[in-house]
PyMOL commands that place a pseudoatom at each C-alpha (Angstrom):
pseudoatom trace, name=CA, resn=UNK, resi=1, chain=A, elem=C, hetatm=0, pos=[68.229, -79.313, 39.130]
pseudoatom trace, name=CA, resn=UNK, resi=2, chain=A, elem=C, hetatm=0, pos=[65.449, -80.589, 41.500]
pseudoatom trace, name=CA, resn=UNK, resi=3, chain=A, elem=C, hetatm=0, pos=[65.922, -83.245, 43.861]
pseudoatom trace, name=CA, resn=UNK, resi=4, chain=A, elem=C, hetatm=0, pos=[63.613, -85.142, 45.021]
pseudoatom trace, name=CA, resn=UNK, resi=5, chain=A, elem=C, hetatm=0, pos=[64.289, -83.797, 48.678]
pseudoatom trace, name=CA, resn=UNK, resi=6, chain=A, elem=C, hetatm=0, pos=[63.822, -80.113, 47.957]
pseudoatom trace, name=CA, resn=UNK, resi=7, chain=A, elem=C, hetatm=0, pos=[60.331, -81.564, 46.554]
pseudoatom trace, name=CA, resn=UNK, resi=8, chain=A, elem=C, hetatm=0, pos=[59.385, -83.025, 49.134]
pseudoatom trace, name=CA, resn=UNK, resi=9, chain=A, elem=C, hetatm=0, pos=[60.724, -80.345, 51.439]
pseudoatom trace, name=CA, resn=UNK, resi=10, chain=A, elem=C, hetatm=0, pos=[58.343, -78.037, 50.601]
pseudoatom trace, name=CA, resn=UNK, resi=11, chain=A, elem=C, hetatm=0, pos=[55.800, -80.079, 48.874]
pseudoatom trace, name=CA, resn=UNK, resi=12, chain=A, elem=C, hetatm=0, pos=[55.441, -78.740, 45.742]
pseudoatom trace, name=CA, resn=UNK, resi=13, chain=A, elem=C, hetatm=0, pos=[56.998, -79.015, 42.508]
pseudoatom trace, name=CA, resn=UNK, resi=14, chain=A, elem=C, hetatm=0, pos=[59.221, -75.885, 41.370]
pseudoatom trace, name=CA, resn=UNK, resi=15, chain=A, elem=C, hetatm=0, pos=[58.158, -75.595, 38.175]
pseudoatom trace, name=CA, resn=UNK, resi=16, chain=A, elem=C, hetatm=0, pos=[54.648, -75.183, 39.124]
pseudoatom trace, name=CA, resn=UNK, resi=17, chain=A, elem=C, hetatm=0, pos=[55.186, -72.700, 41.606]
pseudoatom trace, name=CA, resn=UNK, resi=18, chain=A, elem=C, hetatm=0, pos=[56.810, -70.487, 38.230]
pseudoatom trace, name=CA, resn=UNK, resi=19, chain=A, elem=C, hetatm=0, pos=[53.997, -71.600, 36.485]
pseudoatom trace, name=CA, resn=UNK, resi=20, chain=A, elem=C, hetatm=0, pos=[51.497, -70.595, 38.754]
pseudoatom trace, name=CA, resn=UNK, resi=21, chain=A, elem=C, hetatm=0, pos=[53.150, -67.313, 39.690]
pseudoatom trace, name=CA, resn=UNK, resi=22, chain=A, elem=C, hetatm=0, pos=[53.128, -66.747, 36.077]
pseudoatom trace, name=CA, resn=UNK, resi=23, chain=A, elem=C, hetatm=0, pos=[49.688, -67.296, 35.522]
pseudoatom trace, name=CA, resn=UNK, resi=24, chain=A, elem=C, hetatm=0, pos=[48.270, -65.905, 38.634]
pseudoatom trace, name=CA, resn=UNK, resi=25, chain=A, elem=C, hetatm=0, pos=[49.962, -62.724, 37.229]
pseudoatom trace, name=CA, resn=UNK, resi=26, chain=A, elem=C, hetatm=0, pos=[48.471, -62.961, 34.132]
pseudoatom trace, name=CA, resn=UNK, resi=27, chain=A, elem=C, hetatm=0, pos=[45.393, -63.413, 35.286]
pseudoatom trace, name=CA, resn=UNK, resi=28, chain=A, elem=C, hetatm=0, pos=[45.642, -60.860, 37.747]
pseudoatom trace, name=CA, resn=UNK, resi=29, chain=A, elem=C, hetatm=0, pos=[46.605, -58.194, 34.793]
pseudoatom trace, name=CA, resn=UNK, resi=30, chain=A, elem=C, hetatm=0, pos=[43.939, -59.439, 32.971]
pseudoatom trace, name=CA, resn=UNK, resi=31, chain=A, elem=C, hetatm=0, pos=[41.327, -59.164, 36.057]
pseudoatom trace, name=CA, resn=UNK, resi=32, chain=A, elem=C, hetatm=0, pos=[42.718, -55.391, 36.459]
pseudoatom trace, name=CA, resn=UNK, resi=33, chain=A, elem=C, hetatm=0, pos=[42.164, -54.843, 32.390]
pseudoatom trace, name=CA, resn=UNK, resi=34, chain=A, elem=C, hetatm=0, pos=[38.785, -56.348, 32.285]
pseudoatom trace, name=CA, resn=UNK, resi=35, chain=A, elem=C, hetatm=0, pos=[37.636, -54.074, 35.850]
pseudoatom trace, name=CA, resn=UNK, resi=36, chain=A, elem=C, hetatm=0, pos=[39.042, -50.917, 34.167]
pseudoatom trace, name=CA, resn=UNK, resi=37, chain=A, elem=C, hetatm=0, pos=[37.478, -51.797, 30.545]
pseudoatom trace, name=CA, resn=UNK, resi=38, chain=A, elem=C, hetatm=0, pos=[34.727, -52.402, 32.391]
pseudoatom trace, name=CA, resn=UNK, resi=39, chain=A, elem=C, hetatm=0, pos=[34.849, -48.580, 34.406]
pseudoatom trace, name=CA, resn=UNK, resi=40, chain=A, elem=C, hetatm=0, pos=[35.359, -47.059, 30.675]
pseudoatom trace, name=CA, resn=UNK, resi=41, chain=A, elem=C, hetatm=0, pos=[32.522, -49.179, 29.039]
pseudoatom trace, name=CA, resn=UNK, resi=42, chain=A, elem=C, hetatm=0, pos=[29.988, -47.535, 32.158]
pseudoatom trace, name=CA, resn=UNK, resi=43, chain=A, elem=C, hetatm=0, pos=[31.825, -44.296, 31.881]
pseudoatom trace, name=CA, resn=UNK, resi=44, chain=A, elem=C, hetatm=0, pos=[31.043, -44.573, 28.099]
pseudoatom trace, name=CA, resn=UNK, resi=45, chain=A, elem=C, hetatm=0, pos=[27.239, -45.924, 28.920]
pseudoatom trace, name=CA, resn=UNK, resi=46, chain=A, elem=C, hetatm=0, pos=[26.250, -43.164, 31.407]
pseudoatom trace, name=CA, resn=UNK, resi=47, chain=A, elem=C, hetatm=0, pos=[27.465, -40.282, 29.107]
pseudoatom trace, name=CA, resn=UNK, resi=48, chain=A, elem=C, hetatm=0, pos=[25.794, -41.675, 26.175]
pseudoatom trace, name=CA, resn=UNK, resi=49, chain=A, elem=C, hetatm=0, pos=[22.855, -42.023, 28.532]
pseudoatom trace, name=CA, resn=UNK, resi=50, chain=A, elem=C, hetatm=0, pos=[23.389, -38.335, 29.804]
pseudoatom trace, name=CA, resn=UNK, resi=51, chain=A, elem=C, hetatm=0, pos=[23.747, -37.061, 25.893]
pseudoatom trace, name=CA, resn=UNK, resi=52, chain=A, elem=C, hetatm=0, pos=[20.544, -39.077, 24.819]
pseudoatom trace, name=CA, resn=UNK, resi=53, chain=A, elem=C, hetatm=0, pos=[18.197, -37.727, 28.225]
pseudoatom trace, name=CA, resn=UNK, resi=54, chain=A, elem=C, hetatm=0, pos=[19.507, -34.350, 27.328]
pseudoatom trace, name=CA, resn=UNK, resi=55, chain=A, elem=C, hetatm=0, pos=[18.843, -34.859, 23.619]
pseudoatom trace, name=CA, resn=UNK, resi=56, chain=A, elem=C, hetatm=0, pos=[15.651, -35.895, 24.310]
pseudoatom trace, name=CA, resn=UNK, resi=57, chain=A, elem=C, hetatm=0, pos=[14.881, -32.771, 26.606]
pseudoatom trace, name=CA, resn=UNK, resi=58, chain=A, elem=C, hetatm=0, pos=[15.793, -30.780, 23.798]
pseudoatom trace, name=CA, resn=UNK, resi=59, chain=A, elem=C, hetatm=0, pos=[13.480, -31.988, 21.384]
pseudoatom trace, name=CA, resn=UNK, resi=60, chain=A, elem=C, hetatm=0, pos=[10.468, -31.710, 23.948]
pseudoatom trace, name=CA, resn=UNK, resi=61, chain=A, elem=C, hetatm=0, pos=[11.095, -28.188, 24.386]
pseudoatom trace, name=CA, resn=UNK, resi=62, chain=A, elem=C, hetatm=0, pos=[11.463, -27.975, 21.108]
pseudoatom trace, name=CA, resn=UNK, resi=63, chain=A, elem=C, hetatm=0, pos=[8.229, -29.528, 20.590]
pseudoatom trace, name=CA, resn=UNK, resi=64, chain=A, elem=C, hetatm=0, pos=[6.496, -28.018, 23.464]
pseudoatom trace, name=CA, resn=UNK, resi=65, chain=A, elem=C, hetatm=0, pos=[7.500, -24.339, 21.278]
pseudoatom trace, name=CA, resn=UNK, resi=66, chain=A, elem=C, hetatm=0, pos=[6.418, -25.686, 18.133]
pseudoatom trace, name=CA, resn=UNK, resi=67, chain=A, elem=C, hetatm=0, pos=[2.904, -26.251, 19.843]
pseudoatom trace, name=CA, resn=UNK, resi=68, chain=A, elem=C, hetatm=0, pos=[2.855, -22.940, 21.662]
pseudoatom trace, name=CA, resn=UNK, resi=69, chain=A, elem=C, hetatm=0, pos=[3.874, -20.999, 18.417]
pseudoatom trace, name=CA, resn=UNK, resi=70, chain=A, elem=C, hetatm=0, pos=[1.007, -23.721, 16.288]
pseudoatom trace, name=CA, resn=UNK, resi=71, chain=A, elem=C, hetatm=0, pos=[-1.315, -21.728, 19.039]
pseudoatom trace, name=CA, resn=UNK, resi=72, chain=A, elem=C, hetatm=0, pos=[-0.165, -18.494, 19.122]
pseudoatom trace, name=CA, resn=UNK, resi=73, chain=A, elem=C, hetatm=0, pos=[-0.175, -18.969, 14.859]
pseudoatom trace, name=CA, resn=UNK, resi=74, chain=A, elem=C, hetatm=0, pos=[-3.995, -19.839, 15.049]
pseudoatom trace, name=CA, resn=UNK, resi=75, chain=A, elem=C, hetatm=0, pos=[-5.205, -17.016, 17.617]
pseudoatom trace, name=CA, resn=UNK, resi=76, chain=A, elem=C, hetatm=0, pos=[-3.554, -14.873, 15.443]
pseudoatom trace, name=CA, resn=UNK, resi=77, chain=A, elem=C, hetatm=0, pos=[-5.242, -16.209, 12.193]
pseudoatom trace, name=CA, resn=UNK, resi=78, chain=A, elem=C, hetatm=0, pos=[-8.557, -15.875, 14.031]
pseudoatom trace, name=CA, resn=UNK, resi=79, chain=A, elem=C, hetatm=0, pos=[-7.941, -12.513, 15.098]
pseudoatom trace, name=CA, resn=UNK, resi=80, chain=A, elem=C, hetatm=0, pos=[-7.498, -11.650, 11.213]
pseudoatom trace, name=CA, resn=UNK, resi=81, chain=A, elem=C, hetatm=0, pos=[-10.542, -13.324, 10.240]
pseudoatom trace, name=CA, resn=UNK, resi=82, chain=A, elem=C, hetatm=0, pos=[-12.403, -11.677, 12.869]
pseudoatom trace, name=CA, resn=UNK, resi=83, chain=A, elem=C, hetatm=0, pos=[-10.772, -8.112, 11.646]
pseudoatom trace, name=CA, resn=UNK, resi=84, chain=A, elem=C, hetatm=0, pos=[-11.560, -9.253, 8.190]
pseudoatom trace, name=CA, resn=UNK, resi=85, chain=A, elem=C, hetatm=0, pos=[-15.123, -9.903, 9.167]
pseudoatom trace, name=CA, resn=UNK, resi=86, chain=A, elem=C, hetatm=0, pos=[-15.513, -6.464, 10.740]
pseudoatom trace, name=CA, resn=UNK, resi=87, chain=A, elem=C, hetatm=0, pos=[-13.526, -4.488, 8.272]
pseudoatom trace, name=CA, resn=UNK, resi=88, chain=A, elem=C, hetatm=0, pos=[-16.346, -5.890, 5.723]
pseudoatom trace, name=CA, resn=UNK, resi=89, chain=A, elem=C, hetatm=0, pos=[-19.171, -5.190, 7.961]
pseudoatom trace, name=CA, resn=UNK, resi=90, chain=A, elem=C, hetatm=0, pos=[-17.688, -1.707, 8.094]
pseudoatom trace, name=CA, resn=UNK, resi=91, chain=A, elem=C, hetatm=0, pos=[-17.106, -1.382, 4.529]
pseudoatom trace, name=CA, resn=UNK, resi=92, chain=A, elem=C, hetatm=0, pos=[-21.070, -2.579, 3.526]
pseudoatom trace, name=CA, resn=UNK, resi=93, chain=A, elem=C, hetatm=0, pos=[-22.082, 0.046, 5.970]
pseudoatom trace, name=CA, resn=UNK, resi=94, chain=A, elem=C, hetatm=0, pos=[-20.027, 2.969, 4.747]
pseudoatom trace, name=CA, resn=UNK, resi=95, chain=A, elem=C, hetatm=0, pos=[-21.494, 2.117, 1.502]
pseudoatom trace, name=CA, resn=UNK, resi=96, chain=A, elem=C, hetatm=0, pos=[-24.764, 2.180, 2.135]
pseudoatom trace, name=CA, resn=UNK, resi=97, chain=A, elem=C, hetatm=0, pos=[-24.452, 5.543, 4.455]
pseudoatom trace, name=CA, resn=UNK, resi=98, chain=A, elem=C, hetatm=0, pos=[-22.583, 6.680, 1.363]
pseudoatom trace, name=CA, resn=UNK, resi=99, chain=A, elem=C, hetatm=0, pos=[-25.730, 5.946, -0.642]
pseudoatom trace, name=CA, resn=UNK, resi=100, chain=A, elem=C, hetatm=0, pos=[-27.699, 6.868, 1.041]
pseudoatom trace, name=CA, resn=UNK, resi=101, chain=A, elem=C, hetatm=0, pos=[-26.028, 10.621, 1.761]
pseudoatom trace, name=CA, resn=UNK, resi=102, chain=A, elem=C, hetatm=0, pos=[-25.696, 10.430, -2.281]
pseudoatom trace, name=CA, resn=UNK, resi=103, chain=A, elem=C, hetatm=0, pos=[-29.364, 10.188, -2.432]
pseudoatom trace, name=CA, resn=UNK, resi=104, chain=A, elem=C, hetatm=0, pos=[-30.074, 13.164, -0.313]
pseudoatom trace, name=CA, resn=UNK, resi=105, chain=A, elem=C, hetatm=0, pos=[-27.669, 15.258, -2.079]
pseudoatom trace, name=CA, resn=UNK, resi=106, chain=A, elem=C, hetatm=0, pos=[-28.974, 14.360, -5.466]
pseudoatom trace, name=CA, resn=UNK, resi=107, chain=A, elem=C, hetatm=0, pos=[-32.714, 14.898, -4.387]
pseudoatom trace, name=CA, resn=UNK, resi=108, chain=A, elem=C, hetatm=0, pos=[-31.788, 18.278, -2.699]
pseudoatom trace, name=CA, resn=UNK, resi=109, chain=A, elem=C, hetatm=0, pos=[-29.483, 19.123, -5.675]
pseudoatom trace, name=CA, resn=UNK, resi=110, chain=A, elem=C, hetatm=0, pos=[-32.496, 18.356, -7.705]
pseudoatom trace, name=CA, resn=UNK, resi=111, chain=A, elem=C, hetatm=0, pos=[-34.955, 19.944, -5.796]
pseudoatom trace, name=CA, resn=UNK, resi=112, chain=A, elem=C, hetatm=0, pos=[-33.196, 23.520, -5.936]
pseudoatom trace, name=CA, resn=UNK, resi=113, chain=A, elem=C, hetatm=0, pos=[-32.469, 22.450, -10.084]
pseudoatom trace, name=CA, resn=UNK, resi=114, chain=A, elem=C, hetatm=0, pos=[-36.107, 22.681, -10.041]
pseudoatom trace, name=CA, resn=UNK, resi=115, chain=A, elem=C, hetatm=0, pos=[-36.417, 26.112, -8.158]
pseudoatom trace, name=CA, resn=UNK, resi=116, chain=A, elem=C, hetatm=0, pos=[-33.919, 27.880, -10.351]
pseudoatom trace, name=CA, resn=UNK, resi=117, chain=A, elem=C, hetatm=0, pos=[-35.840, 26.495, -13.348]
pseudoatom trace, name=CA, resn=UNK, resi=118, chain=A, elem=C, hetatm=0, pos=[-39.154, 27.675, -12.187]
pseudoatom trace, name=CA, resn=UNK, resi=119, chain=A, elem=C, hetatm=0, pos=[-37.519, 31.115, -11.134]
pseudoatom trace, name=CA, resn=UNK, resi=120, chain=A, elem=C, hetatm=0, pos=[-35.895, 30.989, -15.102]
pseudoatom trace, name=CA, resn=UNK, resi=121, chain=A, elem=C, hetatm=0, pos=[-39.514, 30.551, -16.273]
pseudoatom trace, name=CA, resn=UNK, resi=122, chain=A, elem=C, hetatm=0, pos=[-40.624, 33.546, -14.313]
pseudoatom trace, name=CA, resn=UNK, resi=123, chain=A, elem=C, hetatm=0, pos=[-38.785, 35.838, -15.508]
pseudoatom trace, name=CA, resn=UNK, resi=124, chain=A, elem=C, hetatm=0, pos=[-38.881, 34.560, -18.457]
pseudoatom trace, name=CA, resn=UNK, resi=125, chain=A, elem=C, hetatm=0, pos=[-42.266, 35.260, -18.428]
pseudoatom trace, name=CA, resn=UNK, resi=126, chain=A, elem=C, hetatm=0, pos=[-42.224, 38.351, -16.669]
pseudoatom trace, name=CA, resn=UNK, resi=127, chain=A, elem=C, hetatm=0, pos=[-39.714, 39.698, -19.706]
pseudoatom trace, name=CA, resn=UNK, resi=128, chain=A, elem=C, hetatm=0, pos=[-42.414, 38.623, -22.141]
pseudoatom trace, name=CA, resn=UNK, resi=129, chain=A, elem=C, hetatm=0, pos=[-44.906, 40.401, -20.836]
pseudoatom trace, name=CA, resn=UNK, resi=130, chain=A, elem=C, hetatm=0, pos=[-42.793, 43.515, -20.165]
pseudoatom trace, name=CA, resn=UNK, resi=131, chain=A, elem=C, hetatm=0, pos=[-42.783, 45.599, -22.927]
pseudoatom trace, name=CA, resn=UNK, resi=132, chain=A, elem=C, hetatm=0, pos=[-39.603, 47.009, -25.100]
pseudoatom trace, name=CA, resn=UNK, resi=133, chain=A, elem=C, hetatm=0, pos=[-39.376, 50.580, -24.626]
pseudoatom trace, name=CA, resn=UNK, resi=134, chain=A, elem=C, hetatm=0, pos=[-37.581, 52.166, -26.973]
pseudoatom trace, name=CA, resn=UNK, resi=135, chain=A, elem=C, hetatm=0, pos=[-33.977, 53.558, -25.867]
pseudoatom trace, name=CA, resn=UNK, resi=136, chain=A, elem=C, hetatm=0, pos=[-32.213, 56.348, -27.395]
pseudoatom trace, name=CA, resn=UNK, resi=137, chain=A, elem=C, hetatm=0, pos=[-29.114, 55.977, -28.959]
pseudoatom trace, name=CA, resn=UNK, resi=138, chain=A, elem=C, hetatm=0, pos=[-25.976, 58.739, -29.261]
pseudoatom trace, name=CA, resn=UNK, resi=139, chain=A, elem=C, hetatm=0, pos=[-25.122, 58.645, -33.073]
pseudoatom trace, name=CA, resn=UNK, resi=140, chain=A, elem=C, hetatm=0, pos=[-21.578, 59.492, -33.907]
pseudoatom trace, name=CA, resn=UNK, resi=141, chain=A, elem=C, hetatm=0, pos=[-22.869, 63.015, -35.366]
pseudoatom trace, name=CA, resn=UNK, resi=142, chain=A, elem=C, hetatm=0, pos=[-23.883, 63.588, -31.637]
pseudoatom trace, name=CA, resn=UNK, resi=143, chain=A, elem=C, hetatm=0, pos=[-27.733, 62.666, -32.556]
pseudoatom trace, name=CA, resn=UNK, resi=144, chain=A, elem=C, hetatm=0, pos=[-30.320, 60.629, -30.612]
pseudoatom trace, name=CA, resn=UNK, resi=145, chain=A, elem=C, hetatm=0, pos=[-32.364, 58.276, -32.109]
pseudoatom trace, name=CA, resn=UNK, resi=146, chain=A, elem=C, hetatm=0, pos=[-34.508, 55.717, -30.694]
pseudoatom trace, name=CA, resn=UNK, resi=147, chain=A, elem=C, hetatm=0, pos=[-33.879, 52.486, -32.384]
pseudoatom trace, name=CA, resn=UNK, resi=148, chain=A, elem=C, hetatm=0, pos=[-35.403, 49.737, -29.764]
pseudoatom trace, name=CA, resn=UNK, resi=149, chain=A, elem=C, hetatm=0, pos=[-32.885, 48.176, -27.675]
pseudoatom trace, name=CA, resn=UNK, resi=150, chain=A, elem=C, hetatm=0, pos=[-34.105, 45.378, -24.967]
pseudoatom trace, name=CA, resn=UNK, resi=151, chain=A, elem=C, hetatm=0, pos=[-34.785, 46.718, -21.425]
pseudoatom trace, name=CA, resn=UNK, resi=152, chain=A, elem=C, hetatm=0, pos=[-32.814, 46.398, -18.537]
pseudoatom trace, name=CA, resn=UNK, resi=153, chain=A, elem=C, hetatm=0, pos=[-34.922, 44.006, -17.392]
pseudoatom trace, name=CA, resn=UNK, resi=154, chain=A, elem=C, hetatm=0, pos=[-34.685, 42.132, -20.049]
pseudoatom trace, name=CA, resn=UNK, resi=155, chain=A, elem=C, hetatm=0, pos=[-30.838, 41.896, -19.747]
pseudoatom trace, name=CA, resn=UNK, resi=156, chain=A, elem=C, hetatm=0, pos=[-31.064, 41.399, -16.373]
pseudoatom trace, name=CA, resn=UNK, resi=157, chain=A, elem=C, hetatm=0, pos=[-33.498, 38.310, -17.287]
pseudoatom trace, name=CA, resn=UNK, resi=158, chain=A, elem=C, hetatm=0, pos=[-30.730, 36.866, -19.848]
pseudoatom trace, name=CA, resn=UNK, resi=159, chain=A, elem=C, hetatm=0, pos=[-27.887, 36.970, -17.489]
pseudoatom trace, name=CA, resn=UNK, resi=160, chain=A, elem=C, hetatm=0, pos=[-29.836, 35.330, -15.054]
pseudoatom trace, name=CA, resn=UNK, resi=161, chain=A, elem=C, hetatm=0, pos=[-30.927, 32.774, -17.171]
pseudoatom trace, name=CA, resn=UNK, resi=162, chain=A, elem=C, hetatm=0, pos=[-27.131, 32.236, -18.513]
pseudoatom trace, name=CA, resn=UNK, resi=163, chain=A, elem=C, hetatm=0, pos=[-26.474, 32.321, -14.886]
pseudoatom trace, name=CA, resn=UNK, resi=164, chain=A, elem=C, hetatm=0, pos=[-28.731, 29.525, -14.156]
pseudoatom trace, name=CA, resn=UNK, resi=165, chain=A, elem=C, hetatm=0, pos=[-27.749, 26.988, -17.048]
pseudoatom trace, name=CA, resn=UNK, resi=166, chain=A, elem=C, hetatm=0, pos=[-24.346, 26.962, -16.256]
pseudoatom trace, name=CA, resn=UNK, resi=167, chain=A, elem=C, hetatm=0, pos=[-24.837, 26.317, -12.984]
pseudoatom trace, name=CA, resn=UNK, resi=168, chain=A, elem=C, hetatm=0, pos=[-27.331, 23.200, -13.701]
pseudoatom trace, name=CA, resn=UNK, resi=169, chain=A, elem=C, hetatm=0, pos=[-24.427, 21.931, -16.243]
pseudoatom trace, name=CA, resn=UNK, resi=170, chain=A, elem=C, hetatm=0, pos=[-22.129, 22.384, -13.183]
pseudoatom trace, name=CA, resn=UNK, resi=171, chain=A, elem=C, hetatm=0, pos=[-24.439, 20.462, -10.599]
pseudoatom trace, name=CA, resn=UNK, resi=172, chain=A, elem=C, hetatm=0, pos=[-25.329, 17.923, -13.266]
pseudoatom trace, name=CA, resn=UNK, resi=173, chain=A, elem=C, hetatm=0, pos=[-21.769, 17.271, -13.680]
pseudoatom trace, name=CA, resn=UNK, resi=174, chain=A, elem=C, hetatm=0, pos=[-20.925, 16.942, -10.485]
for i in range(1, 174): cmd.bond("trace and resi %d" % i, "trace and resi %d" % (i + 1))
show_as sticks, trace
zoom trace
């Protein structure tokens, strides 16, 4: 028990001092919980903070790519238009130099039609007015006898004119 003389001896009541001891320790855990929930909670912050800058980094490179590649995607679509643009330029020119080599061909094709037609007509001619001499013919009892056959000429004139229409079917074909 507590006299009065250890009270005032030392001036304070027992009791209190537990109590305060007690409390101050308390407290003094608590302080030390609070400062190192308080280290953790920063800890926490700053790599949240760290995750979220780099997190944002990646999505401007990201976006800085997307933009490059949007770029690169239309200097590449103009390129194709312009090598659309000249592959159709190309492609009305070849046709017209096609024509137009067509053209020639046809009129020179034409032209030597024409010649061999004219040449047909004279010998054609030229066998009409020659004149059928008769040709003798071996008999099978050994006998000539002169039964008019066409002339040489006049063969020569039918092959050539034989000659000459199959060759304008071929060219008109062709």
């Amino acid at each position: 028990m507590v006299t009065s003389t250890d009270a005032s001896n030392s001036g304070t009541v027992p009791c209190l001092d537990n109590v305060v001891i007690h409390l101050s320790t308390d407290l003094l855990q608590i302080k030390n919980e609070l400062e190192e929930s308080c280290i953790k909670k920063d800890k926490l912050l700053r790599d949240v903070q760290q995750a979220l800058a780099e997190e944002q980094a990646k999505r401007e490179a990201a976006e800085k790519e997307k933009q490059l590649l949007e770029e690169k995607c239309k200097q590449l679509q103009k390129r194709v238009e312009v090598l659309e643009k000249c592959f159709e330029e190309y492609m009305i020119q070849m046709k017209e130099q096609i024509k137009r080599e067509r053209e020639v061909l046809l009129k020179e094709q034409n032209k030597r039609i024409e010649r061999i037609e004219a040449q047909i007509k004279n010998m054609t001619d030229n066998w009409k007015s020659a004149k059928n001499y008769p040709t003798p013919v071996v008999m099978a009892d050994d006998s000539e006898e002169d039964i008019p056959q066409p002339s040489w000429w006049s063969k020569i004139c039918k092959l050539i004119k034989e000659l000459c229409s199959r060759i304008v079917k071929f060219l008109s074909c062709g």
